[in-house]
ZAMARGU-4260 file (C-alpha; in steps of 0.2 Angstrom, whole numbers, plus 5000, padded with zeros to 4 digits):
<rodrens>
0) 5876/5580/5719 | 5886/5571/5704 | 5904/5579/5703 | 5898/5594/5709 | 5883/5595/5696
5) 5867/5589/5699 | 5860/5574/5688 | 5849/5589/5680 | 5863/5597/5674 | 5873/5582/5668
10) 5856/5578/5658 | 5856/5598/5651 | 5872/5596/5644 | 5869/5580/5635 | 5857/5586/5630
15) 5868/5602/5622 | 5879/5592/5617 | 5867/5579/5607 | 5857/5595/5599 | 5876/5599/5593
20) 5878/5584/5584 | 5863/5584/5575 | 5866/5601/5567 | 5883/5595/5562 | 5872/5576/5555
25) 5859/5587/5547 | 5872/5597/5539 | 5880/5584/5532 | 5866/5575/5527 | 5861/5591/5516
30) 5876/5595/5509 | 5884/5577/5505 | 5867/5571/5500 | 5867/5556/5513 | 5848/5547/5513
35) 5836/5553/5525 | 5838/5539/5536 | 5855/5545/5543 | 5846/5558/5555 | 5833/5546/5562
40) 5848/5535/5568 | 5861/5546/5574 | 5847/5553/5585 | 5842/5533/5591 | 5860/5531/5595
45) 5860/5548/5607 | 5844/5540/5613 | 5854/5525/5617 | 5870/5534/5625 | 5859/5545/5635
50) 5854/5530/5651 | 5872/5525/5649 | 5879/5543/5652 | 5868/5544/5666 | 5873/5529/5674
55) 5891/5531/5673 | 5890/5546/5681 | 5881/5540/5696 | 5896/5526/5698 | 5910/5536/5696
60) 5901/5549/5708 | 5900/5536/5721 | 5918/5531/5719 | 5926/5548/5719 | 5915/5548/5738
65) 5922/5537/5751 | 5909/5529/5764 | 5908/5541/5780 | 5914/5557/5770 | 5909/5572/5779
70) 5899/5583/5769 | 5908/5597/5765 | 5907/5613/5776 | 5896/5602/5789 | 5908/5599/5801
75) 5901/5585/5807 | 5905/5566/5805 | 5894/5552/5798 | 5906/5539/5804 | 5905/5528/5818
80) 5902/5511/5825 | 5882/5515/5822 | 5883/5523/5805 | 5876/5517/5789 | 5885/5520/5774
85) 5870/5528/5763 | 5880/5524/5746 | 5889/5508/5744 | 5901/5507/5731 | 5896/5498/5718
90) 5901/5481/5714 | 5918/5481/5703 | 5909/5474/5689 | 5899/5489/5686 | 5912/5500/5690
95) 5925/5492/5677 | 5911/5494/5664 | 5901/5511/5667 | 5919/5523/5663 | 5919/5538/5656
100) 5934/5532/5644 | 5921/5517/5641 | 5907/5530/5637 | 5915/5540/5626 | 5925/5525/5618
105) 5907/5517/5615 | 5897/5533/5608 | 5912/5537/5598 | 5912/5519/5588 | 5894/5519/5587
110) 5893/5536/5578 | 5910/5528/5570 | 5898/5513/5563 | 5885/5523/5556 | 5898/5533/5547
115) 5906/5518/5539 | 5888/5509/5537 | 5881/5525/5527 | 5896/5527/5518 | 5896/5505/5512
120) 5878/5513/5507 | 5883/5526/5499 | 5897/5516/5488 | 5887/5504/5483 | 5872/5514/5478
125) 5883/5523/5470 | 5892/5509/5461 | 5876/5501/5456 | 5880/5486/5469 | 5866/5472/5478
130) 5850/5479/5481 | 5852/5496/5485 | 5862/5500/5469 | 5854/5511/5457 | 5848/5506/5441
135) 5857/5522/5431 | 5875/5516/5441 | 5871/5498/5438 | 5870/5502/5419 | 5853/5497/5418
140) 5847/5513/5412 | 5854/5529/5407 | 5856/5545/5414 | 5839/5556/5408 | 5833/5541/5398
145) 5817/5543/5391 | 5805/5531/5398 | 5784/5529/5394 | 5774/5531/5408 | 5759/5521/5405
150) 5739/5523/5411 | 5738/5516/5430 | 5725/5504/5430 | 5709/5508/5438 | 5691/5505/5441
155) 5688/5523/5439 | 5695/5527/5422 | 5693/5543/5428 | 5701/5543/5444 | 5717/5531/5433
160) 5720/5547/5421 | 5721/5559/5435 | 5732/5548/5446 | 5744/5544/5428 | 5743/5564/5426
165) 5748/5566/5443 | 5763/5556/5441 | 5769/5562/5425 | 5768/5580/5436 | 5780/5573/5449
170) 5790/5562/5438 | 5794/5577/5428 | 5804/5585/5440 | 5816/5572/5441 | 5833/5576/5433
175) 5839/5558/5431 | 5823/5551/5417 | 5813/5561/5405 | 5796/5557/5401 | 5789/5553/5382
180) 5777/5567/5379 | 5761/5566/5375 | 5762/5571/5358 | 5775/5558/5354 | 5765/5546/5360
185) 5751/5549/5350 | 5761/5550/5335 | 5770/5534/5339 | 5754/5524/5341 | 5748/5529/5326
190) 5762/5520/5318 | 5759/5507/5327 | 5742/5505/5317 | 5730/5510/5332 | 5724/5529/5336
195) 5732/5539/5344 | 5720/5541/5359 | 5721/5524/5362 | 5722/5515/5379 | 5742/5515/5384
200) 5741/5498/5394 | 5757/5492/5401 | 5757/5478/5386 | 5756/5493/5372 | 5767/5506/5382
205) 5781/5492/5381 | 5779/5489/5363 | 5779/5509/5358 | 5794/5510/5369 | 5804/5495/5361
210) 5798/5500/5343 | 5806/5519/5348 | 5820/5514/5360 | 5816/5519/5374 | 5821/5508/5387
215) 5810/5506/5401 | 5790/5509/5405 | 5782/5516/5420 | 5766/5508/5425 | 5755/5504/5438
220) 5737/5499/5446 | 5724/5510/5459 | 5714/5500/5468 | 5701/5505/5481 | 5701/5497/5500
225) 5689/5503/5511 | 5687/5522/5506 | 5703/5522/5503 | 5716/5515/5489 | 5732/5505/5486
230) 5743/5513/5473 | 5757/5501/5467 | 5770/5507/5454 | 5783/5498/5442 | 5798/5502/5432
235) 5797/5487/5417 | 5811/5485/5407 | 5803/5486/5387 | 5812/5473/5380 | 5808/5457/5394
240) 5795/5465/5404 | 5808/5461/5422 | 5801/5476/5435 | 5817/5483/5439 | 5809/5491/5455
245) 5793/5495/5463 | 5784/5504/5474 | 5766/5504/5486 | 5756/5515/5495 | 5740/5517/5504
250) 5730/5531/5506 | 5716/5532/5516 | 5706/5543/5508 | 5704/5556/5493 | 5714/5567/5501
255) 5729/5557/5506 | 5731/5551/5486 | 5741/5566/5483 | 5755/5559/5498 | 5752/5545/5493
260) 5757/5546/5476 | 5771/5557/5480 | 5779/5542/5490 | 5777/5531/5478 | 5784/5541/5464
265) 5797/5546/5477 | 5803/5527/5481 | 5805/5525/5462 | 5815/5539/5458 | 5826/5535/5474
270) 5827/5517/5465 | 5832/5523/5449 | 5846/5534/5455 | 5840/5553/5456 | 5854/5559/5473
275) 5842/5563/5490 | 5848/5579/5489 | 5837/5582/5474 | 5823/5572/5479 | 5822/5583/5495
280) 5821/5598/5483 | 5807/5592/5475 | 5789/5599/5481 | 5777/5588/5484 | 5762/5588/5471
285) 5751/5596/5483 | 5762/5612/5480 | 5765/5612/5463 | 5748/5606/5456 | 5734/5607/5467
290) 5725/5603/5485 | 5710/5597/5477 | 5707/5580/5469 | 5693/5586/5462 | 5699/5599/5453
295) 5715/5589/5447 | 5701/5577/5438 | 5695/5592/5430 | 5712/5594/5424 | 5717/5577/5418
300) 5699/5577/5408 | 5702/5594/5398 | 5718/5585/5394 | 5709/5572/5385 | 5696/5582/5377
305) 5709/5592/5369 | 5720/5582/5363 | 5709/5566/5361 | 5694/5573/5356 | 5701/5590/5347
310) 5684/5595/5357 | 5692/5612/5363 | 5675/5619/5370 | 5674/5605/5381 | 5692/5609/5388
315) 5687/5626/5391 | 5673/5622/5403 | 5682/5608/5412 | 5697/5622/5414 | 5685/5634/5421
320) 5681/5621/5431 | 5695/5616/5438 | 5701/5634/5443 | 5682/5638/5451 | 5687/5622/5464
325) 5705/5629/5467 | 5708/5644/5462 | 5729/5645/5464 | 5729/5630/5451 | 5744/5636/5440
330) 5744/5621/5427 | 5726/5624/5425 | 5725/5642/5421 | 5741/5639/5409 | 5730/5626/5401
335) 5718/5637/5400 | 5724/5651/5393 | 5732/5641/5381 | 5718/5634/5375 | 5706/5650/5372
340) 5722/5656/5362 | 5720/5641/5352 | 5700/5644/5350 | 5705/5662/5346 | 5692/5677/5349
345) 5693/5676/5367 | 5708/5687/5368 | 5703/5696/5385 | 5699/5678/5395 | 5716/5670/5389
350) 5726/5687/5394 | 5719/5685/5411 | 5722/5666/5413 | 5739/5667/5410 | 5742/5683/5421
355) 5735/5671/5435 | 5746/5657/5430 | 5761/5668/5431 | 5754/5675/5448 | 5753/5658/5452
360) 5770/5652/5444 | 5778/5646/5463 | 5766/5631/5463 | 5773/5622/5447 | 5790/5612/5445
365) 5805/5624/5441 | 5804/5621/5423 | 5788/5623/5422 | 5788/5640/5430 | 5799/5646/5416
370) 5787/5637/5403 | 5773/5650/5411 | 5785/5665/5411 | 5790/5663/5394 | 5771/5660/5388
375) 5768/5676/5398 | 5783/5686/5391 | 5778/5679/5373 | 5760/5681/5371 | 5754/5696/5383
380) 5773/5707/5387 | 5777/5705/5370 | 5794/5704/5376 | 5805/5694/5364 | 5821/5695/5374
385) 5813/5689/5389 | 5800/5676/5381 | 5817/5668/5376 | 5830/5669/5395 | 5815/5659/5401
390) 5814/5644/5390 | 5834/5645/5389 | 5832/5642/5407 | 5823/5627/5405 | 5838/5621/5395
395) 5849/5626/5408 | 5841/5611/5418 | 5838/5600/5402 | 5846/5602/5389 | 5835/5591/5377
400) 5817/5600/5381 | 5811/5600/5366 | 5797/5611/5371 | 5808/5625/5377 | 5820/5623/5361
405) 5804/5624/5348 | 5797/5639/5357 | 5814/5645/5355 | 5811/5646/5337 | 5792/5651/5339
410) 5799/5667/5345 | 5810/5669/5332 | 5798/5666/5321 | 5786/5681/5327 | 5803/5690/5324
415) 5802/5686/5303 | 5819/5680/5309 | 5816/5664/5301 | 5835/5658/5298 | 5836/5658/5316
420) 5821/5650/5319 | 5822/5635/5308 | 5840/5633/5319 | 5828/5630/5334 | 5817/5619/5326
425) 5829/5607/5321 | 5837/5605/5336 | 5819/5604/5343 | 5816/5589/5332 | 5834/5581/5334
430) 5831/5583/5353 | 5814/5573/5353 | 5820/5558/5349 | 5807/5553/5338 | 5797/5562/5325
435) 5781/5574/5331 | 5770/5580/5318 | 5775/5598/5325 | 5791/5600/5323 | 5788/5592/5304
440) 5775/5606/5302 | 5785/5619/5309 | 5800/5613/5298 | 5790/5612/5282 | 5784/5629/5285
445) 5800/5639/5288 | 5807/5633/5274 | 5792/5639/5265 | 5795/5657/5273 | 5812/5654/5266
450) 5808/5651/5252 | 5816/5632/5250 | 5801/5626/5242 | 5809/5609/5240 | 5814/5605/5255
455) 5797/5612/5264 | 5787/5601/5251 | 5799/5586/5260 | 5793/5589/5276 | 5776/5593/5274
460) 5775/5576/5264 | 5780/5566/5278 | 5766/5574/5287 | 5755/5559/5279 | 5763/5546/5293
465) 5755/5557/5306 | 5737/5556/5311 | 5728/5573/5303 | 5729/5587/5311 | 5716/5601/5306
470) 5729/5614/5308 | 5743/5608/5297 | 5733/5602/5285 | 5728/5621/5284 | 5746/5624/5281
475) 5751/5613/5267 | 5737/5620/5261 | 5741/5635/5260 | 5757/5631/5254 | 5752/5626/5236
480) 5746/5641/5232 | 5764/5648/5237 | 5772/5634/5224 | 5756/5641/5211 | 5748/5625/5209
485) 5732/5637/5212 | 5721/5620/5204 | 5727/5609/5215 | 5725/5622/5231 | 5708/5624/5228
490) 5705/5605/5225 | 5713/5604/5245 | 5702/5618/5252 | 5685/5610/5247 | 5691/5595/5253
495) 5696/5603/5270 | 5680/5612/5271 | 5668/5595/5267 | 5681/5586/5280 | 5688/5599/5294
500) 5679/5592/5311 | 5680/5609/5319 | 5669/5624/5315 | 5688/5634/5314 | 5694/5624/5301
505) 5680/5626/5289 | 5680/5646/5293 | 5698/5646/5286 | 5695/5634/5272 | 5680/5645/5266
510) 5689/5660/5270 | 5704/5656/5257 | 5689/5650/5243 | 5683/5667/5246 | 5702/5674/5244
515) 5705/5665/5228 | 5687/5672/5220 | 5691/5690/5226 | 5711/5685/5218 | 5700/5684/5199
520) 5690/5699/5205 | 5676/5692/5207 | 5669/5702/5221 | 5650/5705/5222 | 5649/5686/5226
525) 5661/5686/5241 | 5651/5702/5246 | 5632/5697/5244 | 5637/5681/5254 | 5646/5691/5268
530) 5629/5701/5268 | 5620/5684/5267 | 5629/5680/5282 | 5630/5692/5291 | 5610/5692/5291
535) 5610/5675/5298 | 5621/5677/5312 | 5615/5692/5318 | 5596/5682/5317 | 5604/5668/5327
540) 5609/5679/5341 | 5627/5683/5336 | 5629/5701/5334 | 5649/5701/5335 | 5650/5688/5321
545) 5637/5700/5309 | 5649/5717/5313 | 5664/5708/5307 | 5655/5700/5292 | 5650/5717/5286
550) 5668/5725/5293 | 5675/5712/5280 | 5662/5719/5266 | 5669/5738/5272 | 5685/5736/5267
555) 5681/5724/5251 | 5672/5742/5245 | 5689/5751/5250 | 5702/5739/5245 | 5698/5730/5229
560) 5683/5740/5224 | 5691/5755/5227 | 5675/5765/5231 | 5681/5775/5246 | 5662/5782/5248
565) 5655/5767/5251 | 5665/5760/5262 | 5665/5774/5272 | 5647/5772/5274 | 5645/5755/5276
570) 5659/5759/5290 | 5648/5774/5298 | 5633/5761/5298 | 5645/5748/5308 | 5649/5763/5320
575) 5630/5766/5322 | 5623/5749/5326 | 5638/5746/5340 | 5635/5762/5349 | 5614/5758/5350
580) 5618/5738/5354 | 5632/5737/5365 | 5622/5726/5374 | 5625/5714/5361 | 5642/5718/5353
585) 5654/5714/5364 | 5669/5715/5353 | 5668/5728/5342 | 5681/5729/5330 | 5685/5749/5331
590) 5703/5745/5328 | 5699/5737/5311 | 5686/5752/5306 | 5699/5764/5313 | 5713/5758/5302
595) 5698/5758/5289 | 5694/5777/5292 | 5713/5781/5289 | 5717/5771/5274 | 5701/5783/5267
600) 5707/5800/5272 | 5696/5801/5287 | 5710/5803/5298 | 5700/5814/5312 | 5687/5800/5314
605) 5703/5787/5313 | 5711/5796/5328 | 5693/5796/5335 | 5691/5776/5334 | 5709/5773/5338
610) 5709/5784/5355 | 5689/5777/5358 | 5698/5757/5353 | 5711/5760/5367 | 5701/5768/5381
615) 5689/5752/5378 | 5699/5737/5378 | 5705/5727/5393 | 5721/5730/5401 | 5727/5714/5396
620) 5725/5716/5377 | 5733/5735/5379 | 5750/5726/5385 | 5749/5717/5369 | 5751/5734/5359
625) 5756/5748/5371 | 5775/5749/5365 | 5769/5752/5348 | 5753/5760/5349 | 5761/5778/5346
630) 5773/5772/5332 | 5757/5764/5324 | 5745/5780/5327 | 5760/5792/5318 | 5763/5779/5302
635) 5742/5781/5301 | 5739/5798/5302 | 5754/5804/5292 | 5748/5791/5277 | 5730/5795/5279
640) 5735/5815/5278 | 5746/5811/5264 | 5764/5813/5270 | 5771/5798/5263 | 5791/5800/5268
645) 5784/5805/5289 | 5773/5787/5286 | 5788/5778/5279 | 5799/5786/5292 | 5788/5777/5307
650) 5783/5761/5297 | 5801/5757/5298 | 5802/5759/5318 | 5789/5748/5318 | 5792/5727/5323
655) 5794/5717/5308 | 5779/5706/5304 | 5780/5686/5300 | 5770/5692/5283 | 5784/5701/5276
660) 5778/5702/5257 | 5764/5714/5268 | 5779/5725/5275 | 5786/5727/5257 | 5767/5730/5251
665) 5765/5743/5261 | 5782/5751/5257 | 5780/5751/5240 | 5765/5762/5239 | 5775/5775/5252
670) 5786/5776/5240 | 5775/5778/5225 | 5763/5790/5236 | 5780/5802/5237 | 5784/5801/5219
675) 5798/5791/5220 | 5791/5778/5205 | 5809/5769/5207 | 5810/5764/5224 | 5792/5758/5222
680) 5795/5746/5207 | 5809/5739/5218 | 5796/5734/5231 | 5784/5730/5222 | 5793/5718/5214
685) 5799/5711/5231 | 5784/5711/5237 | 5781/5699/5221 | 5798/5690/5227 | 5795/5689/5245
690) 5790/5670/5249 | 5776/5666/5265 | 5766/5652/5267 | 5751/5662/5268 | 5750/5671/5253
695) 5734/5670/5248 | 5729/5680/5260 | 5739/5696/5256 | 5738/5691/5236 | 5717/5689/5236
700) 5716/5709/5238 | 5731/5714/5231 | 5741/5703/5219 | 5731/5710/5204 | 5733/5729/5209
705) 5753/5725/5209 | 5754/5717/5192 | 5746/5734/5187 | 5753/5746/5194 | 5771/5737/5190
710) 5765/5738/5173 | 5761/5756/5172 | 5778/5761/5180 | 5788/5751/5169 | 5777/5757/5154
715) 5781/5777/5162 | 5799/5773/5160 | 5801/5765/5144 | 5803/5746/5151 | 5790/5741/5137
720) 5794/5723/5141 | 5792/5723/5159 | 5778/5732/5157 | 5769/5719/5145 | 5775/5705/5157
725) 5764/5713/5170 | 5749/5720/5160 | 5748/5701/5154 | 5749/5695/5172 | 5735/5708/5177
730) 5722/5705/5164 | 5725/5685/5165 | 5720/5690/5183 | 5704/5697/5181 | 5698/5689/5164
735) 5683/5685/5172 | 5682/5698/5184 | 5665/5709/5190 | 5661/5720/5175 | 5662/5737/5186
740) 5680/5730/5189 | 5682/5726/5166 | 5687/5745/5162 | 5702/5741/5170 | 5707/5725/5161
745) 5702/5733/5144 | 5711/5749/5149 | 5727/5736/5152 | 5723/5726/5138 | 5723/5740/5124
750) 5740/5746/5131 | 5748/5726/5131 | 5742/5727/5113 | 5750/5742/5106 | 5765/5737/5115
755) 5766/5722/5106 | 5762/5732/5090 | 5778/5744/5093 | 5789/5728/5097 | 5783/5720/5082
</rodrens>
């Protein structure tokens, strides 16, 4: 017994008592952010305390107990001339040392030392001083500054891309740097004189950053031991090359590199002054990208065949990849997706990757999860409101991503809100810090929307410092058709078809020749080579690519043509062929020969299509359209019966669309359907008005048709002048246009000429 407690219950109480303290340490350590290491110690220092406590109770036990006590209740005595004394008092030594005041006194100034030790810590991490000073409160680097992470050296090129990807994953969470993208990179290269898929060594990461002003590079070597690897990691100042801190690891294996990167990567961002509280928050790369090397090397190379080799079918099949090996990889399937929505076609596939990527959205960083939420809101909910809270949350926790402020304006965009889009886009361009060839695209074309044609032809000139890009050079394109230089756009569209490296930007280049020969009625040619075409794709195996050919044929007949019969029965055919090879056609285009169907009077067999479209397509794509499926079905049936003011009526319930010279089409010949010649020459004259970068391709079948009709409404109401300015307009149009198209043009011709008679 030990004060009336036996030496087990002193140890259980210690024991309470030590379990106490290190709830209250933890806390603290959580809430004040303290460094890990305080935990570990304040639980050595129990450790330590624990003999001592022991001990002191054995002496003071002994000297509350005089030699020959009687044991209490015994009655008996112990004393006497033959006793021994069991317990000798301990020497006075020991019992001057081993006190309770002594204990307490000591266990008191040791947790008292480690205070005042973590909070010297603390201080001078804080203030930037000795060796554990931070680099951002030293002043050596900003808070969020931008810094270049560099290719990690390695044997396995391979294996370096996935391990730089890897650290651009878990560097990106950090709250006290941001990384140069990608996309600035490549552009800054390449006004460095060199590719911009070239190497990013150490030596040519510092350059770019000293040549942009960013002040530091990130970069670092792999090497294998064994099975294993040594990953070593730097922060280099750009402008001397002095490593401002570093880092080393070793894994013992594949599957340690994952750990093993998130402590080096940990250690550096420690170094550079991100607070332990944050750093604890952070989950480890096995939890936001993927267990599987394998599959993470299947990421980083769809990465590079993107974006280096512009070889998206190659990304495709690395992606599937990637997800086949770990299916809950988040980053993948958002890549993924993505990507088949760059391709285009594959509609259904990049529907279901992004579903899986917002399934999988609590593997990926905090920002990133918003990036797939508002990807998921914007592309398959359709819900703009949405689309937009998550990529304001992203700025929530950084206020200069300039990915989440230009999709910002990309939604806005798809809103024909343009004013509020260019907003976004600028302060997406501000906020990168260094020019990217798309936010100059994306400025040049808003303005276009705009109609600021000066100020778009600006910034789609300083395109030329940028390596071409397929896509935007498709744009400015476009856009000098839109100023009317038509010479000079067909002069760019042969050279983009001769020149485009991917088989989708020759499609569109060809397309808009085919446009501006359709534009000067020129017709059976566009048609005989879509029927030529159509031929040869459905001999080489492609039945969906010969449907839409002849689909494209259907509506020349309706459209331009205006020969409802035949385009109803080439329309009928279409319907035939898919419904005796649907092994072949898997993406019919019902939707299209629905709206086909309408636009001709057919209204039952357009209801018939619609409801046969809908029952037929993927879940996924019928998100995309549910909300206004109805509203559309009511606009269609009422034009098609010919109720023009119930069609008008539901047009204008309908979203507005990024082509809005199409919207003020399509109202215009509402109104002149109900009689109301007026209203329509106001429309018609804004459809003329309206300014889109992609003009051509509303113009091409319908630009002549206007000039005509505009004619022959102002010629009705005595506006002989306007109605010369558009006769002459029309038959400059079609001059040379297919002779079953010429009465037309000499029907407009006679009338220009007795209007110039009578006006003498």
């Amino acid at each position: 017994m030990i004060g009336g407690r036996t030496l087990l219950q002193v140890l259980g109480l210690y024991a309470a008592g030590s379990w106490l303290v290190l709830q209250v340490v933890d806390v603290l350590k959580d809430n004040m952010g303290l460094p890990d290491w305080v935990f570990p110690f304040a639980f050595v220092l129990l450790m330590i305390g624990l003999p001592i406590i022991l001990t002191t109770a054995v002496v003071q036990t002994r000297l509350a107990k005089p030699a020959g006590a009687a044991d209490e209740g015994s009655g008996e005595s112990t004393g006497g001339p033959d006793s021994a004394d069991p317990a000798p008092s301990p020497p006075a030594e020991i019992r001057g040392l081993f006190t309770w005041r002594n204990a307490l006194l000591g266990g008191g100034l040791a947790f008292l030392l480690l205070a005042l030790g973590t909070g010297a810590f603390m201080y001078m991490r804080g203030a930037g001083i000795g060796p554990v000073g931070s680099l951002v409160a030293a002043g050596v680097l900003e808070e969020k500054a931008k810094v270049v992470l560099a290719d990690f050296e390695a044997e396995d090129e391979s294996l370096g891309r996935t391990v730089t990807e890897s650290f651009r994953v878990d560097l990106a969470q950090s709250p006290v740097i941001r990384l140069v993208g990608p996309d600035s990179i490549a552009d800054a290269l390449t006004r460095m004189g060199r590719t911009g898929d070239a190497a990013l060594d150490e030596e040519t990461a510092r350059e770019l950053a000293q040549r942009d002003g960013f002040p530091a590079v990130i970069a670092g070597e792999i090497a294998p031991v064994g099975s294993g690897y040594v990953l070593t990691a730097r922060l280099v100042a750009a402008s001397d090359g002095v490593v401002l801190a570093s880092a080393r690891a070793s894994a013992p294996d594949d599957a340690s590199l994952l750990g093993a990167i998130d402590e080096v990567s940990t250690r550096l961002r420690e170094r550079i002054g991100e607070s332990y509280t944050s750093l604890r928050e952070t989950p480890s790369l096995a939890h936001v990208t993927t267990q599987s090397l394998a599959a993470l090397r299947k990421y980083t190379e769809s990465v590079d065949a993107a974006y280096r080799d512009e070889d998206l079918e190659a990304a495709v099949r690395l992606l599937e990849e990637a997800v086949a090996l770990d299916s809950t990889f988040a980053l993948a399937w958002r890549a993924l997706g993505v990507t088949y929505r760059n391709i285009g076609g594959n509609w259904d596939r990049a529907a279901e990757a992004q579903e899986a990527a917002y399934r999988h959205r609590d593997r990926l960083t905090e920002q990133e999860r918003y990036l797939v939420e508002g990807t998921y809101h914007s592309d398959l909910t359709r819900d703009r409101d949405k689309a937009i809270a998550a990529y304001e949350s992203i700025l929530r926790l950084d206020p200069d991503n300039s990915q989440a402020l230009n999709n910002i304006g990309v939604n806005y965009w798809r809103q024909a809100d343009f004013e509020k889009a260019l907003s976004w886009y600028r302060r997406a361009l501000l906020a990168a810090k260094g020019e990217r060839s798309l936010h100059i695209a994306n400025m040049g074309i808003v303005h276009a929307n705009l109609g600021n044609l000066d100020s778009a032809s600006v910034w789609y000139a300083r395109l030329d410092s940028f390596p071409p890009n397929m896509l935007y050079e498709d744009w400015r394109a476009n856009f000098l058709w839109l100023t009317g230089d038509e010479g000079a756009f067909r002069t760019e569209l042969e050279r983009l078809s001769d020149e485009s490296t991917g088989e989708r930007g020759r499609e569109r280049a060809a397309r808009a020749l085919e446009d501006l020969e359709i534009l000067h009625g020129k017709v059976q040619s566009v048609i005989e080579e879509s029927e030529r075409s159509a031929d040869q794709e459905r001999a080489n195996g492609d039945a969906d690519a010969a449907v839409r050919s002849l689909r494209n044929v259907a509506w020349l007949h309706l459209e331009v043509l205006e020969d409802t019969t035949a385009a109803v029965e080439m329309a009928d055919g279409l319907i035939e062929w898919i419904d005796s090879d649907t092994s072949s056609i898997e993406d019919p285009p019902l939707g299209s020969l629905a709206s086909l169907m309408f636009a001709a009077g057919r209204v039952d067999q357009g209801r018939a299509l619609a409801e046969r479209n809908w029952a037929e397509v993927p879940e996924q794509r019928r998100r995309w359209f549910g909300s206004e499926r109805d509203t559309w079905l009511r606009f269609e049936t009422a034009r098609g019966s010919g109720r023009p003011e119930e069609a008008l009526q539901a047009f204008r319930s309908l979203p507005p669309r990024t082509c809005r010279p199409c919207d003020q089409l399509e109202i215009a010949r509402l109104f002149d359907a109900a009689g109301q010649p007026d209203s329509a020459a106001v429309y018609y004259e804004s459809y003329l008005e309206t300014p889109f970068n992609f003009r051509i391709f509303v113009d091409a079948r319908n630009l002549a048709d206007v000039h005509e009709r505009l004619g022959q409404l102002y010629d009705e109401r005595g506006d002989l002048e306007n109605a010369a300015l558009h006769y002459a307009r029309f038959v400059e149009l079609w001059a040379d246009a297919d002779p079953e198209l010429q009465s037309r043009v000499r029907a407009a011709q006679a009338r220009l000429e007795e209007i110039v008679k009578e006006r003498g």
